[in-house]
C-alpha positions in Angstrom: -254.4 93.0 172.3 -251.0 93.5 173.3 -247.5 91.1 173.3 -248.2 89.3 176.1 -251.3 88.6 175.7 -250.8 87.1 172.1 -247.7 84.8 174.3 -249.9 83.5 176.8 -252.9 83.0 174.5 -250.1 81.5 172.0 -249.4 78.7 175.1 -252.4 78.0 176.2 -254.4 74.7 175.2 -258.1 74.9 174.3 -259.9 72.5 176.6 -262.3 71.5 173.5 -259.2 71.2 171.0 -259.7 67.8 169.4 -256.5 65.3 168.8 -255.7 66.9 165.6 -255.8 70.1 166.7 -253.4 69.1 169.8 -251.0 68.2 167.3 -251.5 71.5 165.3 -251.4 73.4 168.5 -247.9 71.9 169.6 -246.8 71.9 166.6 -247.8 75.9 166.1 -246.0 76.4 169.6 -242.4 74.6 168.7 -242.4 77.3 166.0 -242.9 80.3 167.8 -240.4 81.9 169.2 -239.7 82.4 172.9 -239.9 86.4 172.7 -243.6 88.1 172.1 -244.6 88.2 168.3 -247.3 90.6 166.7 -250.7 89.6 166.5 -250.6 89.5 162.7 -247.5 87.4 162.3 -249.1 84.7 164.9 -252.3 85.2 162.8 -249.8 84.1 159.8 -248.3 81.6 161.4 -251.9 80.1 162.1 -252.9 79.9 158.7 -250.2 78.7 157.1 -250.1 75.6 159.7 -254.0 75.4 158.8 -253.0 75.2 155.2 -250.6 72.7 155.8 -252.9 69.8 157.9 -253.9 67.9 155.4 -256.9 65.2 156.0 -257.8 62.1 153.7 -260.7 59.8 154.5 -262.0 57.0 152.9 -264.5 54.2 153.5 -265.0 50.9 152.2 -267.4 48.4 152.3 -268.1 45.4 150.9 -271.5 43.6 150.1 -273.8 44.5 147.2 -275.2 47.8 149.0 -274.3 50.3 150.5 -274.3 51.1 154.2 -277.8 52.8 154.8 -276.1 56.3 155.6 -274.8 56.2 152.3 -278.0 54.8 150.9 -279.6 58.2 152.6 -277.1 60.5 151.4 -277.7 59.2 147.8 -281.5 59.7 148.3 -281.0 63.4 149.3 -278.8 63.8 146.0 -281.9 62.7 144.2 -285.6 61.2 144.7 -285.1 57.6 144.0 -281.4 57.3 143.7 -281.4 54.6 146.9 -284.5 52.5 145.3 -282.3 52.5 141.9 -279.1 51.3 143.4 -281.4 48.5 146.0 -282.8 47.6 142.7 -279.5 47.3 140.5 -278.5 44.8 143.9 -281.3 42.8 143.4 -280.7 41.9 139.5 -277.3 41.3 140.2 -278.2 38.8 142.7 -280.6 37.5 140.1 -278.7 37.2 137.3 -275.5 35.6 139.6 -278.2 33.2 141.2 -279.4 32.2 137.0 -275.8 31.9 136.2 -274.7 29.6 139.4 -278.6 27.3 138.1 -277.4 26.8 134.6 -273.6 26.1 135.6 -275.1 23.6 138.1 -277.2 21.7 135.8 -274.6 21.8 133.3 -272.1 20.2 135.7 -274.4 17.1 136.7 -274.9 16.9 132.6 -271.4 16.7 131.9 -271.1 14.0 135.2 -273.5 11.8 133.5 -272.0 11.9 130.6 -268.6 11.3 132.0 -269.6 8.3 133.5 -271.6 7.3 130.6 -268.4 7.2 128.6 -266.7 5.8 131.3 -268.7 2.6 131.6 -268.6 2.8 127.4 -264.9 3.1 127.7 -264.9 0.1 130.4 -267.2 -2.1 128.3 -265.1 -2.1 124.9 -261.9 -2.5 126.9 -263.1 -5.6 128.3 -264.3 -6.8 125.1 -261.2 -6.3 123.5 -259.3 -8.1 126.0 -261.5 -11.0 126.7 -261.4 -11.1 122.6 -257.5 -11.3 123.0 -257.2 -13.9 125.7 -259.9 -15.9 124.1 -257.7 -15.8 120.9 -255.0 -16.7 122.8 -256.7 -19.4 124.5 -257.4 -20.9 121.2 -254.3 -20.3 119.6 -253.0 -22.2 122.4 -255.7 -25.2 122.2 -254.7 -25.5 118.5 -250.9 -25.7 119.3 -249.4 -22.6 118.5 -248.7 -22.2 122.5 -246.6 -19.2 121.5 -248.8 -16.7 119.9 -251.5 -17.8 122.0 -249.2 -16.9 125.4 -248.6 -13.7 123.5 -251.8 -12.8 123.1 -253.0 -13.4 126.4 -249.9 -11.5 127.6 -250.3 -8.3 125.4 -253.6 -8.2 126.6 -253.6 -8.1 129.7 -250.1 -5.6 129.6 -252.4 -3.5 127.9 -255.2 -3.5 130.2 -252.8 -2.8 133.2 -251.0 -0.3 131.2 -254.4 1.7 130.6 -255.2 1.7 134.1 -251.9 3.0 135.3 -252.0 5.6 132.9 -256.2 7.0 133.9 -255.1 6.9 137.4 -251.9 9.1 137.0 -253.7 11.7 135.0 -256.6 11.6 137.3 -254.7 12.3 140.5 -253.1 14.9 138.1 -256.3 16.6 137.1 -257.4 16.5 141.3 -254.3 18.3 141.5 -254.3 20.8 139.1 -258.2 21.4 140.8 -256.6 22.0 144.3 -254.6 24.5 143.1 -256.8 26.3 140.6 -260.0 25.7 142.3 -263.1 27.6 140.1 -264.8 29.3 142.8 -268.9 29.3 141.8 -269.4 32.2 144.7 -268.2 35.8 144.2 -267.6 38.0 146.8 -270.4 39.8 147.9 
C-alpha cells in the first residue's frame, strides 16, 4: 500500500460507518496531517482514537419485573433464574397487598374509636355544663344572683373555649396531613 493510497483511504467515509464512528472518523482526520503518513503510524493513530471512544449504557426500568428481554437473558444465565425473580414479584405484591389489609382495618378501628371517644368527650362536657348552669340557676333562685351568674358564665366560657381550641388543632393536624401526606401505595 503505498502514501497515497493510505491519504485517500485516510479521507474517505465508509458508507456503513455508524454515527459514532462518523465522529471517530472526523475526528481521526482533523489529526492527520495534510502530507501522506505511513501505514503503521495511521494504523497507530487508529487505535489509539479506538482506545479513546469510550461508551456507557444503562437502562432503567421501573415496575416489579423486569422487561422480558432481561427476563430471557437471566434465564440463559441459569434454568429457572426468570421463574425465581416472577416469583420473588409475586410475594412482594403479596406481602405489600397483607400489609395495605391490616393498615386498612386498623385505620377504620382507630376511626371508631375516635369517634367513640368523641361522642364520650361530647357527652361529659355537656354534663358538666348543664351541671354548672343548673347550679347556677339555683344559686340564682336561692338569691345569691352573683355566683349563680358566675357559674352559668364560667360554663359556658369554658364550653366555647374548648371548642375553639379542638377546631384550631384540628385544622392544624389537616394541615400537617397535607404536607406530610403517608402515602399507603409504593411505587411499583
Amino acid at each position: 500500500m503505498d502514501d497515497d493510497q493510505v491519504s485517500k483511504n485516510a479521507g474517505e467515509t465508509p458508507k456503513e460507518a455508524s454515527e459514532p464512528d462518523q465522529e471517530l472518523i472526523e475526528s481521526i482526520k482533523n489529526k492527520l496531517p495534510k502530507e501522506p503518513i505511513e501505514p503503521e503510524v495511521f494504523a497507530r493513530i487508529l487505535a489509539a482514537e479506538r482506545l479513546a471512544v469510550q461508551t456507557n449504557e444503562s437502562f432503567h426500568y421501573r415496575g416489579p419485573l423486569p422487561p422480558p428481554d432481561m427476563l430471557a437473558g437471566y434465564e440463559q444465565v441459569k434454568h429457572g433464574f426468570a421463574d425465581r425473580i416472577i416469583k420473588i414479584a409475586e410475594n412482594e405484591q403479596n406481602h405489600r397487598q397483607e400489609m395495605e389489609k391490616i393498615y386498612a382495618q386498623s385505620s377504620e378501628h382507630q376511626l371508631d374509636r375516635n369517634t367513640t371517644l368523641s361522642f364520650r368527650g361530647q357527652l361529659f362536657a355537656f354534663v358538666i355544663a348543664m351541671t354548672a348552669v343548673c347550679g347556677g340557676i339555683y344559686l340564682i333562685a336561692n338569691d345569691k344572683s352573683a355566683a349563680g351568674l358566675t357559674a352559668i358564665i364560667a360554663a359556658l366560657v369554658a364550653l366555647v373555649a374548648v371548642f375553639i381550641v379542638g377546631k384550631i388543632l384540628e385544622s392544624q393536624e389537616f394541615e400537617e396531613e397535607s404536607e406530610h401526606p403517608t402515602n399507603t401505595e409504593e411505587e411499583s
